[in-house]
C-alpha positions as CSV (number, residue, x, y, z in Angstrom):
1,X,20.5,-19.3,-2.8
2,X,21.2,-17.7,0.8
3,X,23.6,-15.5,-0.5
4,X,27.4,-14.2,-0.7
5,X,29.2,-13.5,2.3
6,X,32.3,-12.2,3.5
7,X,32.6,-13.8,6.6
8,X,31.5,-17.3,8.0
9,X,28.1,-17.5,9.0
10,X,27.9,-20.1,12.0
11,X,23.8,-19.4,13.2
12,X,21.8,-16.4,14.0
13,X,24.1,-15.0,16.2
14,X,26.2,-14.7,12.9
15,X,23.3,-11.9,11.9
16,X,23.7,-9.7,14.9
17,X,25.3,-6.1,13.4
18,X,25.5,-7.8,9.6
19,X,25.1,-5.4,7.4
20,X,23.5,-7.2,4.5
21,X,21.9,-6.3,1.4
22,X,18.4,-7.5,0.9
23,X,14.9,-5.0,0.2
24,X,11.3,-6.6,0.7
25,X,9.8,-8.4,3.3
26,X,13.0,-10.7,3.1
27,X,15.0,-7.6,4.9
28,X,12.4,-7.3,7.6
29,X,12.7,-11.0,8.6
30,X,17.0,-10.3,8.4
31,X,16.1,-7.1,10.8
32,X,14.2,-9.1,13.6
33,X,17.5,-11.6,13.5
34,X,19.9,-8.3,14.4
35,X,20.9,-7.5,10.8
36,X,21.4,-4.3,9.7
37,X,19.2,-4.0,6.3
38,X,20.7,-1.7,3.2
39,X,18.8,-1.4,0.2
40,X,21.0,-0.9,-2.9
41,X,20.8,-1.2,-6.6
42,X,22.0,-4.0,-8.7
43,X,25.2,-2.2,-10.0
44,X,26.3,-0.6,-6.1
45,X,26.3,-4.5,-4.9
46,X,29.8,-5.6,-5.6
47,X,31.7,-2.1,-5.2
48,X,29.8,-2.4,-1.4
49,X,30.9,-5.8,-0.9
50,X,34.6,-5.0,-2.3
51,X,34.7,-1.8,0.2
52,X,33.0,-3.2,3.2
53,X,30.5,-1.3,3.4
54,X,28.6,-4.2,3.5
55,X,29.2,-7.8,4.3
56,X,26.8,-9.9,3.0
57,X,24.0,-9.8,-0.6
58,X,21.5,-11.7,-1.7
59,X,20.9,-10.7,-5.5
60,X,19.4,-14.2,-8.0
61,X,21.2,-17.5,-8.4
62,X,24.6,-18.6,-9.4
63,X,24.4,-17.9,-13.3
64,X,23.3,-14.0,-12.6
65,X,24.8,-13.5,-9.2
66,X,28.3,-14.6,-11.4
67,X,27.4,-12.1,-14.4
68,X,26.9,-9.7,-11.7
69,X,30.7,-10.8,-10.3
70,X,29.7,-11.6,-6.5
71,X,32.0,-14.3,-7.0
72,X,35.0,-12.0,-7.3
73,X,34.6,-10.1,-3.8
74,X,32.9,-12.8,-1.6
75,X,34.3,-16.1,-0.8
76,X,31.1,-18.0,1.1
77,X,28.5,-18.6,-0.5
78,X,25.6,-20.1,1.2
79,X,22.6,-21.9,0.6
80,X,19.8,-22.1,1.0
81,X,17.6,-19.1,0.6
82,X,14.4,-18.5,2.4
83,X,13.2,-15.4,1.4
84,X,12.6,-16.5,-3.0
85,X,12.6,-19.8,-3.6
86,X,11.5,-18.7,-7.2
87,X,11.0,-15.3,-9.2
88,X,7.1,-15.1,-9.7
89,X,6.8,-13.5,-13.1
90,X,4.0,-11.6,-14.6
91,X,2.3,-9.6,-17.3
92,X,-0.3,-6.8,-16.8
93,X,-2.5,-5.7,-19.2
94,X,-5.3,-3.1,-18.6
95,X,-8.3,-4.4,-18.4
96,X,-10.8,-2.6,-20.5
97,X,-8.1,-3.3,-23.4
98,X,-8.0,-7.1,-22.8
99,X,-12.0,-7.4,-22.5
100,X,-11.5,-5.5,-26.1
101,X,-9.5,-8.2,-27.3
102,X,-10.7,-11.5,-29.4
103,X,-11.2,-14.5,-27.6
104,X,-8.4,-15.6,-29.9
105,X,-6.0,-13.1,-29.6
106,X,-6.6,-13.8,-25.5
107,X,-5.4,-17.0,-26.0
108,X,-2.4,-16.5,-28.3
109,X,-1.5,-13.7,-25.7
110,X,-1.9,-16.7,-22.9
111,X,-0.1,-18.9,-25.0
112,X,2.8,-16.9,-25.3
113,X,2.9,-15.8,-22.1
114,X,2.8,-19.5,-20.7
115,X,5.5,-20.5,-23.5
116,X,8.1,-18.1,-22.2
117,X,7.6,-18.4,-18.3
118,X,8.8,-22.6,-19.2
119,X,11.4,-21.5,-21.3
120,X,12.8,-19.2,-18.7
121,X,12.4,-21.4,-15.9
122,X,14.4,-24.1,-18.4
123,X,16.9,-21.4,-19.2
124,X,17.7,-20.5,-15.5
125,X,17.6,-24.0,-14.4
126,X,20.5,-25.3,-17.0
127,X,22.1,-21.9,-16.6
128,X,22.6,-22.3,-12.8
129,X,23.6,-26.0,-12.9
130,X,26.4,-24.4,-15.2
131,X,27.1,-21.5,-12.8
132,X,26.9,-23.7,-10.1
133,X,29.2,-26.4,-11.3
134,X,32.0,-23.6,-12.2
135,X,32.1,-22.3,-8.6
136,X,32.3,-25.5,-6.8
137,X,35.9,-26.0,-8.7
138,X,36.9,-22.8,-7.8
139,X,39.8,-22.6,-5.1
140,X,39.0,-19.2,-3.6
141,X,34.9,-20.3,-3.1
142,X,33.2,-22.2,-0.4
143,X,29.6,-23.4,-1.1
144,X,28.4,-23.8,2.3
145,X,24.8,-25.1,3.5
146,X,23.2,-22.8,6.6
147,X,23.5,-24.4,10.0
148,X,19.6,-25.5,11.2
149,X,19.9,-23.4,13.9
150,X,19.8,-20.3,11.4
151,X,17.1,-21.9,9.1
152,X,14.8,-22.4,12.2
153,X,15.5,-18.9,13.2
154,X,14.9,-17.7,9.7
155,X,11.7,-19.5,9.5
156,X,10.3,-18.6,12.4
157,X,10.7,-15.1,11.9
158,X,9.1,-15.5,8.2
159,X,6.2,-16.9,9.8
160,X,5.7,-13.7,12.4
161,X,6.6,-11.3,9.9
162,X,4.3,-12.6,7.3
163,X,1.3,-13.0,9.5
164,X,2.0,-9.2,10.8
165,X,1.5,-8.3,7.0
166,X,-1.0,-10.6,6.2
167,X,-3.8,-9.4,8.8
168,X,-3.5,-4.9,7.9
169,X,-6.6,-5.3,5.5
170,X,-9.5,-7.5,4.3
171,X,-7.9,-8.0,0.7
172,X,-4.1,-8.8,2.8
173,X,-5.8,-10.8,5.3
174,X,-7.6,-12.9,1.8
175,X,-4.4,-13.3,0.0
176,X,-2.6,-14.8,3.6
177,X,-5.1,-17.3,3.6
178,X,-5.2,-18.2,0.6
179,X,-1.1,-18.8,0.9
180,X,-1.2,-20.4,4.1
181,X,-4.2,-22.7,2.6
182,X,-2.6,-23.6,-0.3
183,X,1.0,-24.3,1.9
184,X,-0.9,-26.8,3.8
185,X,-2.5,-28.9,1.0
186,X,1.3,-28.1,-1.0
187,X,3.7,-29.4,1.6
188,X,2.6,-33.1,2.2
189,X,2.9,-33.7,-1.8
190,X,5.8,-32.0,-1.6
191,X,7.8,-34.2,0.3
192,X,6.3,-37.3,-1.2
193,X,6.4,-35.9,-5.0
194,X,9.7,-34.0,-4.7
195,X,11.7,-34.3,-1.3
196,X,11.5,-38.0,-1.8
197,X,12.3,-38.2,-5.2
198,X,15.0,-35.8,-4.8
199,X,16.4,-38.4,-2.1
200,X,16.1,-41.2,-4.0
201,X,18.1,-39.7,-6.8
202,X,20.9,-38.5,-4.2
203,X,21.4,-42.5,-3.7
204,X,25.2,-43.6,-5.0
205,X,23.7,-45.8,-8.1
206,X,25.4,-45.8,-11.3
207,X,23.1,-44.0,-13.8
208,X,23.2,-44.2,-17.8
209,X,25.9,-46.9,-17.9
210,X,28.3,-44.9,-15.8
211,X,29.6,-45.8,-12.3
């Protein structure tokens, strides 16, 4: 999601002098659209948003941001987000310890690890489709979508920011190409595995029996 806002966010001249609340490379591309960035913990989010001394947060998706209580001091909430589609999880494990490891207890390790990255991603899913469904009937809550003005903005400033990163070092500079590789094979079966689909299934036909 894009976030919780206290005031209506039109395009990116909407940004200019918004204090908003996002760390990471995420706050950079909000700084090069006029915002002014502030870092804050999870807990300082809502009593900032409830005193003004910020107007707008980003923080995980509707089931956490409503745990959290965003909903209680922000009426718009916007979507969608550009900065994390998706929360890439991951286990570290020193090395030398894993080469000292069975190949067996490798793979149960794996397993696992595979096993509860679905389940999560299940959890979260059905979770926010809950959360979701719960704001939308609420009377003091508008779920808006940005205006493409702002989302072309947005973009284009991801694109500088991330090729600024992407070329400090050899190892960077490997990792950026790899990404943008990877985007360009991704986004063609994207819109024909998922966009379309996703299309097709926003058609008005009755589905399981139901008009």
């Amino acid at each position: 999601m894009g976030g919780w806002f206290t005031k209506e966010v039109t395009g990116p001249e909407s940004y200019v002098g918004l204090k908003y609340r996002m760390p990471g490379l995420g706050g950079e591309v909000l700084r090069r659209l006029g915002a002014v960035v502030v870092t804050l913990g999870g807990g300082e989010i809502v009593p900032a948003l409830r005193s003004g001394a910020i107007d707008a947060s980003e923080w995980i998706g509707p089931w956490s941001d409503t745990h959290l209580g965003l909903q209680k001091v922000s009426k718009f909430y916007y979507y969608p987000g550009f900065h994390e589609p998706g929360t890439g999880v991951a286990l570290g494990i020193n090395k030398m310890r894993w080469d000292n490891l069975s190949a067996e207890d490798r793979n149960i390790i794996t397993m696992v690890v595979n096993a509860e990255y679905t389940y999560s991603l299940a959890e979260f899913n059905t979770n926010n489709a809950k959360s979701l469904q719960e704001l939308s009937q609420d009377k003091n809550i508008e779920i808006r979508k940005f205006d493409d003005s702002l989302l072309q903005a947005l973009g284009k400033a991801s694109g500088e920011a991330m090729a600024e990163v992407g070329s400090k070092d050899p190892l960077t500079r490997r990792i950026y190409q790899s990404y943008i590789d990877f985007r360009s094979r991704c986004t063609p079966w994207s819109d024909i595995g998922e966009r379309s689909f996703l299309n097709a299934r926003g058609l008005p036909f009755p589905y399981g029996g139901r008009a």
